[in-house]
Structures are given as C-alpha cells and as structure tokens.
N, C-alpha and C positions, 0 to 999 in steps of 0.2 A: 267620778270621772275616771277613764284608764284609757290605755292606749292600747294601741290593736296588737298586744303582748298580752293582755289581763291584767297589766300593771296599774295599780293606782297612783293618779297622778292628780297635783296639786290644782284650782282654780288659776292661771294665770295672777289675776289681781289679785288675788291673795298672796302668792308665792313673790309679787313685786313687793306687797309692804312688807311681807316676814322679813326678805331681804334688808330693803331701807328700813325698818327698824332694829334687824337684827347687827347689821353691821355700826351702827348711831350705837348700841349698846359694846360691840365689840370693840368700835375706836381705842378708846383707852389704854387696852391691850393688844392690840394688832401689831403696831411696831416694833416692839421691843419682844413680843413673841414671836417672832417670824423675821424679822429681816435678815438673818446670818442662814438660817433653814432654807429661805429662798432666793439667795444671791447668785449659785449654780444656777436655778433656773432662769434666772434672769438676765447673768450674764447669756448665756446661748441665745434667750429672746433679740436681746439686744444687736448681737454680730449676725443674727439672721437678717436681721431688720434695715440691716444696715444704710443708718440715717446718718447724714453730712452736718458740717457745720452749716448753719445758714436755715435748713431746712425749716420748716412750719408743720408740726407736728399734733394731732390730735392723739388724747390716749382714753381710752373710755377706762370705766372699773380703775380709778388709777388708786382709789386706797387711801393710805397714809403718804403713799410719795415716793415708796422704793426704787419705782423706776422711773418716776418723773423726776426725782434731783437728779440722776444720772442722764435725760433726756436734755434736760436745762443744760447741762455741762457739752453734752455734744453738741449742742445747736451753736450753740455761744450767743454774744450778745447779738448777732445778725441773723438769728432762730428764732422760733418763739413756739411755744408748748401751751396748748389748750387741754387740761388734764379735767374729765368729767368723772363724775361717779353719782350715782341713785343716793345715797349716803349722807346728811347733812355733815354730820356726827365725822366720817371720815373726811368731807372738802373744808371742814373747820380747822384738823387736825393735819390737814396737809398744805393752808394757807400759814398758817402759825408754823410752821418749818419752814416753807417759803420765805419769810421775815427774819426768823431766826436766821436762816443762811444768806441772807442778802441776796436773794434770790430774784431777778427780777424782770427773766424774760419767757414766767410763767400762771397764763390766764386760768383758774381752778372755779368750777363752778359744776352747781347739781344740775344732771343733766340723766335721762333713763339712754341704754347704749342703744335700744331700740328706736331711738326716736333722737336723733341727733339735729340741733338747731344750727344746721351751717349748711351754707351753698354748696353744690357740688364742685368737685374740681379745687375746693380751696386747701386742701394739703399735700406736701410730699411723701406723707407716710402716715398710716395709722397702727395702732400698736392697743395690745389688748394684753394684758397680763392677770394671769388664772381669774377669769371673771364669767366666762363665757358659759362657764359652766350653772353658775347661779341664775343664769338667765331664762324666761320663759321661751323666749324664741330665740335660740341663739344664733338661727339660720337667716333673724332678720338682722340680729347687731352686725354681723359681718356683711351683710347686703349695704347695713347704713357707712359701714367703715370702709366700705369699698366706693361707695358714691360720692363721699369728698375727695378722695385719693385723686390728683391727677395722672392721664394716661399714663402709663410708665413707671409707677412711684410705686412704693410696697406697702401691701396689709400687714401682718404679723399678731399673732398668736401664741399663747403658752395656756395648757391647760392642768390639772393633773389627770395621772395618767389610768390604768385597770383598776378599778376595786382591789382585785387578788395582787396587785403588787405595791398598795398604799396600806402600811401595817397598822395604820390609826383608823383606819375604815369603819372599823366596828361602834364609833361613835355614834353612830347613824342611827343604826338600830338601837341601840341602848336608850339613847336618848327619844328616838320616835315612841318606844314601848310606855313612855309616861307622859306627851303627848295626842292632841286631839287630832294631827294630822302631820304626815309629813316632814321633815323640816327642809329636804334638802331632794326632791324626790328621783329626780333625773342627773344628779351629780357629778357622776361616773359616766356618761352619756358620751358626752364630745370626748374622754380618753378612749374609747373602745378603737381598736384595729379600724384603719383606714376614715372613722369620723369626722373627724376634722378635716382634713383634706377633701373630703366630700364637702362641707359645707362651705368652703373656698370654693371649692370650683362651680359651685353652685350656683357661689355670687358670678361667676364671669372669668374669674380671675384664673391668671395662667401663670405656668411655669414656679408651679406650686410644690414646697420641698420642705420634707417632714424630718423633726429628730427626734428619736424617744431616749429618755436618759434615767437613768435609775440615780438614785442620792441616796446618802443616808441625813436623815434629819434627827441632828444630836443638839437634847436636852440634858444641860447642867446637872438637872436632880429632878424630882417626883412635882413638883409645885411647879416649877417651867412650866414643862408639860403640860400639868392640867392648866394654866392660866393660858399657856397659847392654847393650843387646843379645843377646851370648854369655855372659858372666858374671851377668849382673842379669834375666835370660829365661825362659822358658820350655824353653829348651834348656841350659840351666844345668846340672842333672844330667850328661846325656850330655858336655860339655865339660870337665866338674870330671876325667873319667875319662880322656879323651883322653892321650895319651902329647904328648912334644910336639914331636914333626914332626906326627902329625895335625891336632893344635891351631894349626901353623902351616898348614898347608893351609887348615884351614876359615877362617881370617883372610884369608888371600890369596885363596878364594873369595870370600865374602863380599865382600869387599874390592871386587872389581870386579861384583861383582852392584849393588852401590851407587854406581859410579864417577861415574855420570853426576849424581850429587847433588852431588859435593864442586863447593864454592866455592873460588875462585882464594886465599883465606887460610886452606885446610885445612878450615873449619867444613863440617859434612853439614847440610844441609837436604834432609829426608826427606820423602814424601806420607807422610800416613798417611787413615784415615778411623775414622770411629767411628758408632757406630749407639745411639741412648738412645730408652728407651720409660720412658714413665709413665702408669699407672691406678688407677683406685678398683675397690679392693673393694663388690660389690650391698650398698645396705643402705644403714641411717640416714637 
C-alpha cells in the first residue's frame, strides 16, 4: 500500500495493534522516560487549551497521565476528566497513579481516539497530547474530538514537530531496516508546515492558533536515552522482540546517529520540536 507520494504505508489495522501493543510494552518505561522532556510541551498545550475549573474534559492518547494529573488539578473536584488511550498496558498504569495520588475526579478507560463512545456535545474541551500522530486517521480523531466539544469550548493539540528538527528521528529507520514493515510510517505527518491546522479546520473548527516551539530534550547519560527512546517509544514493540545482538546493533546505531548531542559529562541534549494547535467549536 502507498500513498499518492510513492510512500509506503502501513495497513490501518495493523498500524492500530502495532500501536496497542506497542505502547502495553512501552508502559513501563514511558513515565520516567519522558515526563521532564515533555513538560514544555505540555505546559504550552495546556495554556492553549485553556480549560476552567469546573469543566468536563475528555483527553484521548492520555499515556501514563502526564497531562491528565495536571487536567484533574484544573478541573477541581467540580470537573471531571474522562482520559482514553488504545493502550491496556498504558490506562493500567495511569489508573494506579490515579490512586496513588488520591486522585478522584478522573474516569480512565481503553477506548481507540477514532471512535470515541460519548454523546455529542458532552464536553468543555478536548485535548490530545502527541498522539495524533500514531494514529491511522488522524483527520477522523479530531472530527471525533470535536463532536463532543460543546459549541464554544476548545479542541487542542500537541504534536511533534519536522523530522529535520527532531534529533532522535533517525530511530525510525534504523529500527524499520530489521523489521518486516514499518513501525511508525506517517509519523512526522501532522508536524509538517500548516498540517495540523489543516486538520482543525477540517473538523469545522474555527479560530484556530498554532505554536511551533523547538526544546532541547536532556538526557542524564547513554542508558536514559536509550531506555526512553527504544524501550519507553514508539518503536518499543519491535525492540521488546529483537534477539540481542540486534538490540546491540540498533543501540550502537542509534548511538552515533545522536553522537553529535552528547555533552563532554555523558548528558544528551537532543533538538526536538513540537507543534500545538488550539480552537473553538462554531457556536454559543
């Protein structure tokens, strides 16, 4: 299959279970690989998004819960946070923080962002953090994210951003080349110049405002790194399977595809970019 570029692209149904099992395999490590890396982008999602106490909020792709504890905290207890994700593995591992935090005005359940089981019109705001991109139609999760939103209320979006300006990019290839297909095909998709905001306004939605933000994503030492990144990823699946000389190869690829970031005391400081959009639903 390819797209009217030549590109080869994944089976949908396929590219949903790689997903749901590759993320169940990455759980583990997601957390603690990434929460401090994507707090910048989260924070900006967040003040885009701009959700009230009180509000009723869905969040698809919500992960481990990086932005759903911080959504629980603005709602208050007169809010309430419906946090989906494809993911057993990750709504297991964001229920069990939930508890841990005494967390309690937050419903987490598996649910695909394409196919969202709620009325329309039943929330103040939907919220999507870097998910949209693993998806096979990304054009239909924000159609579904926009159909509960009541008139008025806001979508919001964070993606990452160019290939050429995310310095760990090269994971992709490295790991497709031991691989029987794919792992991630369209990735980089919704960052390209003006995409995302295309796929807003798609949905209907108006008054639609984009930020694109460069970070640096600093890693302690060499083992971080590879543990978010191959272990805590997107390509998490495909490495869980590796034997392990292959697994050493793709670290020593890897390894010098990033060479040029390490700091003279071991720490990686990575480019990365990201790309957030946020709009109102016509109406009210």
């Amino acid at each position: 299959m390819h797209d009217n570029r030549g590109r080869r692209m994944m089976d949908p149904r396929l590219q949903i279970r790689v997903q749901r099992y590759g993320w169940d395999a990455a759980a583990s490590h997601y957390h603690a690989g990434w929460q401090e890396q994507l707090k910048s982008a989260h924070d900006t999602l967040l003040e885009m998004a701009q959700i009230q106490p009180g509000d009723r909020v869905i969040e698809t792709a919500c992960g481990s819960g990086m932005v759903t504890t911080r959504l629980a905290k603005i709602v208050g207890q007169d809010g309430h946070v419906i946090a989906t994700d494809l993911s057993q593995g990750m709504i297991d591992d964001l229920k069990r923080r939930m508890t841990e935090a005494g967390i309690g005005n937050v419903e987490a359940c598996r649910m695909p962002a394409e196919k969202l089981d709620h009325p329309d019109d039943t929330f103040d705001a939907a919220i999507c953090a870097l998910g949209l991109m693993y998806m096979p139609d990304p054009e239909k999760a924000v159609e579904e994210m926009t159909r509960l939103v009541a008139p008025g209320s806001t979508v919001s979006a964070t993606v990452w951003g160019e290939r050429r300006n995310c310095g760990w990019a090269d994971v992709f290839p490295i790991v497709d080349a031991r691989v029987a297909s794919e792992v991630c095909p369209m990735f980089f998709g919704t960052g390209a110049p003006n995409a995302l905001v295309t796929l807003f306004e798609k949905a209907g939605l108006t008054d639609v405002t984009e930020h694109r933000q460069s970070d640096l994503l600093s890693f302690t030492d060499e083992k971080a790194m590879l543990d978010a990144v191959l272990m805590g990823g997107p390509v998490a699946l495909a490495v869980k399977r590796f034997d392990n000389a292959t697994l050493s190869e793709v670290c020593h690829d890897f390894l010098n595809s990033v060479a040029a970031f390490r700091a003279p005391d071991g720490r990686y400081h990575i480019p990365g970019e990201f790309v957030s959009v946020s709009a109102r639903v016509p109406g009210a």
